[in-house]
Structures are given as structure tokens and as C-alpha cells.
N, C-alpha and C positions, 0 to 999 in steps of 0.2 A: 361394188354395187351389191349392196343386199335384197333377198326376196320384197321384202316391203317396198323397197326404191324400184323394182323391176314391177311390182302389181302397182303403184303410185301412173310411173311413165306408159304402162298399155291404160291404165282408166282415163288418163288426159288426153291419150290418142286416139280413142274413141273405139276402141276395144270391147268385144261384146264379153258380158261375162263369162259363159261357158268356156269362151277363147281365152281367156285371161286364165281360167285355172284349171284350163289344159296347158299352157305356155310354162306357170308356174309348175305344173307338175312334171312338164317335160325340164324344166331346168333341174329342180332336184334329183333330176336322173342323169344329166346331162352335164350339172353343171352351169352356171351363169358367164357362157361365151356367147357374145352379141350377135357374132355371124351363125352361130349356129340356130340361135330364136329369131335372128332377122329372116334363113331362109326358112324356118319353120312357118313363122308370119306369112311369108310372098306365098307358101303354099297352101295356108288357110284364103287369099287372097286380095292381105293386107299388105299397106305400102312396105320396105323397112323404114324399122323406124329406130332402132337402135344405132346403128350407124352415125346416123345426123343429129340425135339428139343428144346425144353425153361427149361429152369430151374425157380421156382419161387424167387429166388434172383436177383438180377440184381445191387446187393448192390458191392461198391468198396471195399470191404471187402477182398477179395479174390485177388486182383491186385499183383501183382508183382513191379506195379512203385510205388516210391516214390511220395514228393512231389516236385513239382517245382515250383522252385521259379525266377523271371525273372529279368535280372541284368537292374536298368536303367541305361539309356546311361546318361555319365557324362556331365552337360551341362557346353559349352564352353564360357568361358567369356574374356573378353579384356585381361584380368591381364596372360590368359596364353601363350596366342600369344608374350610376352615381351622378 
């Protein structure tokens, strides 16, 4: 998880700014460990929320889609206009 995906997931949680970059600035001190900004969170007096929102996979492992493959367009030459 990068700083950008940690300030993304507090502003969709409804994280007041100030909060958000104190969290951010307490992880660059800290480090980006979940239980450490989760209890950080519960003592500003926000749910965790790290915990239940990220899973540590992010692998396509688990997808549902196949693979796609993309049709090229057929190129047109004199010989078919005849």
C-alpha cells in the first residue's frame, strides 16, 4: 500500500481532513502498518478501518475473467475492393 492508496481509503471512509494528514504523517514516521493507523484511528474516535477493508492479495488470482484476447481489424488491400 502506498501513501496515495492510504489517503484514497481514509477520504472514502469519511475521514475528516485534518485526520487524514495527521494519519498520513503519522505513517511516514511510522511506517504504513494497518494495525498501527487502525489503533491510531480508534483513538481519534474512528471505526478501524483498515483491517476490514484491504485484503493483503491484490493478485488476479481470484478473478472471475478470463483472458482477452483482441481481434485485429483485418487490413484492407486493393485486391478486395475487385
Amino acid at each position: 500500500m502506498t501513501f496515495k492508496d492510504l489517503e484514497f481509503v481514509l477520504e472514502l471512509s469519511g475521514v475528516m481532513r485534518k485526520d487524514i494528514d495527521y494519519i498520513l504523517d503519522f505513517s511516514r514516521q511510522n511506517g504504513i502498518d494497518k494495525d498501527l493507523i487502525d489503533d491510531e484511528l480508534n483513538k481519534m474516535g474512528y471505526e478501524r478501518i483498515l483491517e476490514n477493508e484491504f485484503e493483503d492479495s491484490w493478485d488476479d488470482e481470484d478473478d472471475d475473467y478470463g483472458h482477452v484476447e483482441k481481434i485485429r481489424s483485418r487490413s484492407k488491400f486493393s485486391e478486395d475492393y475487385d
